[in-house]
C-alpha positions in Angstrom: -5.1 9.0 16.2 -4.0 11.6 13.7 -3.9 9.4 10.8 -7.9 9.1 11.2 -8.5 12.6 12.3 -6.3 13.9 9.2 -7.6 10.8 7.1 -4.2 9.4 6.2 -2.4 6.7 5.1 -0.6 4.5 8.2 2.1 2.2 6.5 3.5 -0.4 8.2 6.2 -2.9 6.9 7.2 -6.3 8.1 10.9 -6.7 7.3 10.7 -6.5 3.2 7.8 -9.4 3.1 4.7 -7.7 3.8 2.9 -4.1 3.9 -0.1 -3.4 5.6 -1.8 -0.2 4.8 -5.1 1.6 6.5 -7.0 4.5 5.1 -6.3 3.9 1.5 -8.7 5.1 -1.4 -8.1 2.4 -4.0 -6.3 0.4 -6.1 -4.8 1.9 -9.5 -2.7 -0.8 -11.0 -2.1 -4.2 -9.6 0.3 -6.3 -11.3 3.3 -9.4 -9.7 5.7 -6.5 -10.1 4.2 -3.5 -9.5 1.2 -2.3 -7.2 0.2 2.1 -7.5 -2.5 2.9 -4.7 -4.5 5.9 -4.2 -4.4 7.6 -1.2 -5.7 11.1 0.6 -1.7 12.2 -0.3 -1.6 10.8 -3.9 -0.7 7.9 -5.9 1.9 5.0 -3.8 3.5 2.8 -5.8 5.3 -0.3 -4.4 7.4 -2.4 -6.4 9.1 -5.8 -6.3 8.5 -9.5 -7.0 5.8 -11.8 -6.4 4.0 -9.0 -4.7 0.3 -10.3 -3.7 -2.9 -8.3 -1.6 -2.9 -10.9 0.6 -6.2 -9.2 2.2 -8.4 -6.4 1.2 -11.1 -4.8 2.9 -12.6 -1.3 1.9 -10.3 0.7 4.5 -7.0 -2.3 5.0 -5.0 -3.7 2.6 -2.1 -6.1 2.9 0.4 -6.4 0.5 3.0 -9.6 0.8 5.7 -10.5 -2.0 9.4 -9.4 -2.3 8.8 -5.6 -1.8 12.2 -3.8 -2.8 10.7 0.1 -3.2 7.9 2.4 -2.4 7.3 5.4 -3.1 4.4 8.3 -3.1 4.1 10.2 -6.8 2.4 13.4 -5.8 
């Protein structure tokens, strides 16, 4: 797949209840309201309410909560 061949990010949302994100590099800020990851394309930031990592391993992450943005901050 080209996200592993490239070594990027593949995002998928679950109506506006849960993320799951592969190939991340870390975690920059966690907080309830906000959540800023690094990634091979810069920093994502998702933001909303009760956000949660739900699970965590060193390449998966899932993020569950009210999400009501994202966004990448090259």
């Amino acid at each position: 797949p080209k996200e592993i061949v490239m070594n990027l990010p593949l995002i998928t949302i679950i109506g506006s209840e849960e993320m799951l994100i592969e190939n991340y590099k870390g975690i920059v800020e966690y907080s309830e309201e906000k959540i800023r990851i690094n990634t091979s394309c810069g920093i994502m930031k998702v933001e909303g309410r009760k956000l949660n990592i739900k699970q965590i391993t060193s390449e998966n992450m899932s993020i569950t909560g009210n999400i009501t943005n994202f966004e990448y901050l090259l």
